[in-house]
N, C-alpha and C positions, 0 to 999 in steps of 0.2 A: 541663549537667544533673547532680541531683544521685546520690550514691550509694543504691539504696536494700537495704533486708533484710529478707528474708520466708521465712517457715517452707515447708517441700517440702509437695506435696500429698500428704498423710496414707497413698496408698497406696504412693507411689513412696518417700516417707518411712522405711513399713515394710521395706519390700524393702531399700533399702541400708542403713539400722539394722541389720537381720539378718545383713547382709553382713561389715560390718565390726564388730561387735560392739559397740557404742556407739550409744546412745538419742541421737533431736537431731542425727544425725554430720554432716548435711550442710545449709547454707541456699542460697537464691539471691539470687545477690547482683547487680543491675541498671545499669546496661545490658547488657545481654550473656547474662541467664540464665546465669551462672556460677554452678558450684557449689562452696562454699567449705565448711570447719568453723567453726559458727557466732564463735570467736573469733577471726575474718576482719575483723568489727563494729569492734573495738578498733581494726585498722590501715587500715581500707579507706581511710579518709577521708587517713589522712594517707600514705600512698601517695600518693593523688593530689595534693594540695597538695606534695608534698616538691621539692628543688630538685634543679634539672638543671644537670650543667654541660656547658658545650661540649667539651669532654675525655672526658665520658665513653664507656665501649663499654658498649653494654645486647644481651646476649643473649639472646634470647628465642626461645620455645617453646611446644607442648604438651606438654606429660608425655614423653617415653619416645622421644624422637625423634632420638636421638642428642645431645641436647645438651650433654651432657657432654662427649662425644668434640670436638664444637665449641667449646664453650667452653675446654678446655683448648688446643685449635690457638690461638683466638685473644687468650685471653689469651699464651702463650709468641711470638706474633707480634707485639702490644702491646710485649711485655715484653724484645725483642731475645735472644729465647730462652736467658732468664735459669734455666737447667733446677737450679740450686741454689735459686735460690728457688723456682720449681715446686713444691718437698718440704714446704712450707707446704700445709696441707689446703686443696683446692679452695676450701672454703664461708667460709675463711677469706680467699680470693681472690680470688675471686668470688662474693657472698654471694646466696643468690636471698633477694629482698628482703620475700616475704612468708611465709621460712618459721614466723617466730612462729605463724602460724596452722596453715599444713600440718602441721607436728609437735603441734599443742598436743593431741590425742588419745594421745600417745606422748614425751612427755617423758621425756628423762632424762638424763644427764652433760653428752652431748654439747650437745644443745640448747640445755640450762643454759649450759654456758660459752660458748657463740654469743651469749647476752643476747637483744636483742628485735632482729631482723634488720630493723628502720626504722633504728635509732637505728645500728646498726652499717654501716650503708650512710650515712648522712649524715655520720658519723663518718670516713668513708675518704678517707685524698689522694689529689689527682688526682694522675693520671687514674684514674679509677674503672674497675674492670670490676665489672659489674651480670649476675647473671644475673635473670630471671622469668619464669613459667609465666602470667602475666597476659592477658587480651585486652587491645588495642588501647585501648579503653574506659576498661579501671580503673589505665592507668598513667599518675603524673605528667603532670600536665596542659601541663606545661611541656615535653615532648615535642616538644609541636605547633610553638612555638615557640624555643626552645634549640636544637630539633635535632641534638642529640649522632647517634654513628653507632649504628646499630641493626644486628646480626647476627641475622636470622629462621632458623629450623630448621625443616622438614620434611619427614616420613615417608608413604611410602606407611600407609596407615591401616592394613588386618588387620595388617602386621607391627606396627605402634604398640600397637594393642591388647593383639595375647599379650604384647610386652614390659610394657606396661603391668599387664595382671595381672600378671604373676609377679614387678611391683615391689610391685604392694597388698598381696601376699602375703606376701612377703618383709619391709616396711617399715610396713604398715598390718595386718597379720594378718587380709589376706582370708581369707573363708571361704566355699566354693559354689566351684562349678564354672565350667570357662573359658567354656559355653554362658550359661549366668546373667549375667557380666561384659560377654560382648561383646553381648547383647541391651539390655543398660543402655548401653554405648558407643552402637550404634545409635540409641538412643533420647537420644540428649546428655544421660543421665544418670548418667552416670562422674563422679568428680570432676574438676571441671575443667568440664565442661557441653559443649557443643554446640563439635564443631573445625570442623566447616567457617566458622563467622562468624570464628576465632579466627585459621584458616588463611587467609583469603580476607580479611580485613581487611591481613592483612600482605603479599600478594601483590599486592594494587589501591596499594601503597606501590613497590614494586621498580625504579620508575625514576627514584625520588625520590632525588637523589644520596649522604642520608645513613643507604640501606636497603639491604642486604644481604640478600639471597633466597638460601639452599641449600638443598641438598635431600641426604637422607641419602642416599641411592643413587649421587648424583653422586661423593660423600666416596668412598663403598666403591668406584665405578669409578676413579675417577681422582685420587686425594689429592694429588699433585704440583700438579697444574693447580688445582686448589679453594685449595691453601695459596696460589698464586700469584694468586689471584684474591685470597685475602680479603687477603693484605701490602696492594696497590693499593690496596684498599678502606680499609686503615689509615694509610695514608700510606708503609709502610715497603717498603724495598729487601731482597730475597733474595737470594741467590747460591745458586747450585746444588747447589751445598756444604751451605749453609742449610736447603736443602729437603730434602735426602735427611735431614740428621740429625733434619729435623724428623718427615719422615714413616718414620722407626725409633724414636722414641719414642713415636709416634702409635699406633704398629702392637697388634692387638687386643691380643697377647698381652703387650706388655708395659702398657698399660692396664689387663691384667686384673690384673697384679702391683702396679701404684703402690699404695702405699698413700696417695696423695695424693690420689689421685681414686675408688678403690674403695671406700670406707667400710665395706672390712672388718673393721678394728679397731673401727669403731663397731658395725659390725651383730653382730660377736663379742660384745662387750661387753653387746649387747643380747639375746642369743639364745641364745649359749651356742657353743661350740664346734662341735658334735655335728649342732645344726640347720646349721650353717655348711659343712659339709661335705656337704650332700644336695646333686644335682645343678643344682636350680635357684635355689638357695639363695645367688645371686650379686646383685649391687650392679649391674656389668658382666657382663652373663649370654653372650650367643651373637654378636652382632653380625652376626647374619647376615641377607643381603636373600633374602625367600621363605620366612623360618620359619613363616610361617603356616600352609602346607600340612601340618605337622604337627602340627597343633591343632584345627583348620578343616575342618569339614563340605563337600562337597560344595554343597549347600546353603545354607549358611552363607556360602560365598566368593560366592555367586551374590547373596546379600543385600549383604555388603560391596559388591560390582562394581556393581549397581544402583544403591545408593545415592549411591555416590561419583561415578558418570556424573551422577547425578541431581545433586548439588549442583557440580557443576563444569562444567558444560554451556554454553558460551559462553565462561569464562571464561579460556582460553587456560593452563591450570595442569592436566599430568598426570602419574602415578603409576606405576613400572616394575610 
């Protein structure tokens, strides 16, 4: 089936226009009720058409899920924990394949010298590592068949969300309140669209030999055992040795330092010093499982809890 593109309904339209300050900011893009920035049009198509190779590692996600933190284990696990080359910027990396669009509201240096993130992933030797915030749906068709290895990411949902705002915030110049954001998440109209098809399409995959299920909670409880899981899953041998020095570079704080993975010098660049120094004003913000009780209504958590029962009811998939 094919790809299609349709303007938001005019009221839900208004509301995240207002949000993020941009007329038009968001379409939906089908299958999946995905919500993109409308110059999504440009790459959707060839996304999907693009080529796969049996080499590659595709990480994938929804927004805010720790992926980063996973993507950097498993490219350095790919990579025979080549930590000089690591100092290469993530995006240069592992490129997420459709940020030409995600950024096209906020262009500037850095974007620019990225080029058009198709053409730079098709561009790459194997073995690739891929990251994408994409469903199921709108990635390379040849997925199905190639079967490269897939690493899925996810988060318990309220923690996704505040980390999620205080990325829009920070990266997209949200504007409105955390009640505002997570009533649109609720409603799968954040960008990105509706997680649980996005989550549960990747989870109905997980015993499929070339799919990879984590879950961030697992990473924060026991990083040892997760790196030892995902080597197996890449073909590659650890030693113990391996794993301790992987899980001290892993470790939050000094993630929060790389400048390989914090896109601090970009967010500087982009913001100014002065913004960069506010406290949430981070790329790698808190890393913590249960921040949401600091943001989070009473109320509010009892909406998340509902819901999340509600869409995972049967399906053997739960949440700390």
């Amino acid at each position: 089936m094919g790809i299609t593109y349709e303007p938001l309904n005019a009221d839900v339209a208004e509301r995240i226009d207002n949000l993020f300050g941009h007329k038009n900011c968001l379409i939906e893009v089908n299958p999946g009720k995905v919500l993109m920035p409308p110059r999504y049009e440009e790459i959707g198509d060839r996304i999907r058409s693009a080529d796969v190779r049996p080499d590659d590692v595709w990480v994938v996600s929804y927004p805010r899920t720790g992926s980063t933190w996973a993507q950097e284990m498993v490219w350095c696990l790919g990579n025979d924990l080549d930590f000089e080359r690591a100092k290469m910027v993530q995006q240069f990396r592992t490129p997420l394949i459709e940020l030409t669009a995600v950024m096209s509201h906020d262009e500037d240096g850095f974007t620019k010298a990225l080029g058009d993130s198709v053409d730079l992933v098709a561009s790459m030797p194997s073995p690739r590592f891929i990251k994408s915030h994409l469903t199921w749906d709108l990635l390379p068709e040849q997925m199905l068949t190639v079967k490269p290895k897939v690493v899925y990411v996810a988060r318990n949902p309220k923690d996704m969300c505040v980390s999620y705002y205080h990325y829009c915030q920070l990266v997209h110049r949200l504007a409105g309140g955390f009640e505002e954001f997570a009533e649109l998440f609720l409603q799968d109209k954040a960008p990105v669209g509706p997680i649980w098809r996005h989550i549960l399409s990747f989870w109905e995959k997980r015993d499929d030999p070339n799919v990879l299920f984590l879950k961030y909670e697992d990473m924060k409880r026991d990083l040892p055992s997760q790196i030892r899981r995902t080597a197996e899953f890449l073909g590659k041998k650890v030693t113990d040795e391996d794993v301790e020095k992987l899980v001290d570079y892993l470790s939050f704080d000094k993630m929060k330092k790389n400048p390989a993975v914090n896109l601090e010098v970009v967010m500087a660049q982009k913001y100014g010093e002065e913004r960069m120094k506010e406290a949430d004003a981070k790329f790698i913000r808190k890393g913590q499982v249960g921040d949401y009780k600091n943001y989070m209504s009473e109320e509010m958590i009892a909406k998340f809890d509902a819901w999340t029962e509600e869409n995972l009811a049967g399906t053997g998939l739960s949440f700390e």
